[in-house]
C-alpha angles and dihedrals in degrees: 000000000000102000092053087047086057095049093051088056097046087042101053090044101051080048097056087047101057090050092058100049083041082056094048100040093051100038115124122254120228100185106064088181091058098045087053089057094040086048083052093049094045086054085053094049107041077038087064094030083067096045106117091219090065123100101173132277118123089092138269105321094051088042098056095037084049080056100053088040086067094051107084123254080021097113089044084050097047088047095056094038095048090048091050093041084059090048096051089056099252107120116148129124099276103021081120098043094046088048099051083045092052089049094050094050083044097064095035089061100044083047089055098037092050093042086064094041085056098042113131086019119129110263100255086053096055084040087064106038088053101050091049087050090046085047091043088043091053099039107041095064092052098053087052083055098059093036081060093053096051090046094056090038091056084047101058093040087049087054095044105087102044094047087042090049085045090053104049092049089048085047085056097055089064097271123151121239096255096043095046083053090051092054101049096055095049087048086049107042104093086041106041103004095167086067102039096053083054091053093045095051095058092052090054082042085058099034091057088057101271120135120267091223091052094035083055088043093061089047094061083043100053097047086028082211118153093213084057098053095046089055081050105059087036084059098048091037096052088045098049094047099034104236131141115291104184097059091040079054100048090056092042086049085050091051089046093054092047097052091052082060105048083042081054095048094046085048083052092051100050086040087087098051102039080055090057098077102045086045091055101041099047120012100037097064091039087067089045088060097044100049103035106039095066089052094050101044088059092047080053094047085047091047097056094039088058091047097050096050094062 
């Protein structure tokens, strides 16, 4: 009794705590200048938490990243996970560091959790439940990770057409190229905030002395979009030859418009076939039920009258 009374502590705490990190490392960012430092400052850090010569120190965060940098195949993980973690939008300085951690906390308490459903169990039955709670552990957090990829990504293709439009019809009133950035994502921001802190944050890349064509390049890097990199390159392009950007950018917006629809139309389309299972599995034998049952339970009433009469 005691020791289920413990387990549900420890439990319920380790949950809590894996909400809250969840919570903070999910939370959204208002100031796209300051994520961009604190990105900078998380390459520095996971960049000296790999260095050979390091054996901890710096506090937690570089401790703990030093650690998974031993393990082999831990640099290689850290470097995708860090790249995924930027295109889903989380950048700041221990994103990594809060989600391996969250992963960690994750299995540990399906393990557990798995290990006291399967007490008293025979061993090859513990053996199994707890390597499908360490598999489920290692490859659900992944799968939210990339959910949360796709979703930014939708995000920033949805908002395309419409900033791109904005910006066309701002580049025609004389503005230069940076302030008519500015001023569509300040004009975006309450409407498509995930592009217009991308946009802001070029503008603060080029403002601090970096290069408009590398500064457009990690952009494309960072969303890992095509229709960004092909604004990009319309961008540098137009720059470098001197040729009009606004009306380049009114036919592009057009293309991009017509490509959500034909992305909605193609969603349409598969909408029928994605409904036939579901149909099959669950409302279709609900009907059968409900049609034939009553049927046959007369035919069985009439049977046994029948029966009963002779």
């Amino acid at each position: 009794m005691i020791f289920g009374t413990l387990f549900f502590l420890l439990a319920f705490s380790t949950f809590v705590a894996l909400v809250w990190s969840g919570l903070e490392l999910f939370q959204d960012k208002e100031d796209p200048l300051g994520d961009r430092l604190e990105e900078l400052q998380a390459h520095a850090m996971v960049a000296s938490a790999r260095a050979p010569k390091r054996k901890g120190g710096g506090g937690f965060v570089n401790s703990f990243l030093y650690v998974i940098s031993l393990i082999p195949g831990g640099e290689d993980w850290m470097g995708d996970t860090e790249k995924e973690l930027a295109q889903a939008g989380i950048r700041n300085r221990q994103a990594l560091a809060r989600y391996a951690i969250g992963q960690m906390i994750f299995a540990l308490l399906l393990l557990g959790g798995m290990l006291y459903m399967q007490r008293g169990n025979p061993m090859s039955s513990q053996f199994g439940g707890v390597m499908a709670a360490g598999l489920l552990g290692y490859l659900l957090p992944p799968q939210v990770l990339h959910r949360l990829v796709k979703r930014y990504r939708t995000k920033l293709q949805e908002a395309l057409p419409d900033t791109v439009d904005l910006l066309g019809i701002v580049l025609g009133t004389g503005l230069a190229l940076d302030q008519a950035l500015l001023r569509v994502s300040e004009e975006m921001q309450y409407i498509y905030p995930e592009l217009a802190s991308e946009f802001y944050t070029v503008v603060m890349q080029v403002k601090a002395g970096q290069d408009r064509s590398k500064a457009f390049q990690q952009l494309v890097r960072r969303t890992g979009i095509e229709d960004l990199k092909s604004l990009s390159a319309m961008i540098v392009q137009s720059e470098r030859f001197g040729t009009s950007l606004s009306q380049a950018l009114k036919v592009y917006a057009d293309s991009l418009r017509q490509r959500r629809r034909l992305r909605s139309e193609a969603a349409v389309a598969k909408a029928g076939i994605k409904m036939l299972f579901p149909i099959i599995l669950f409302i279709l034998p609900v009907l059968f039920v409900i049609t034939l049952v009553p049927g046959v339970l007369s035919v069985l009433n009439d049977l046994r009258g029948g029966i009963g009469n002779k």
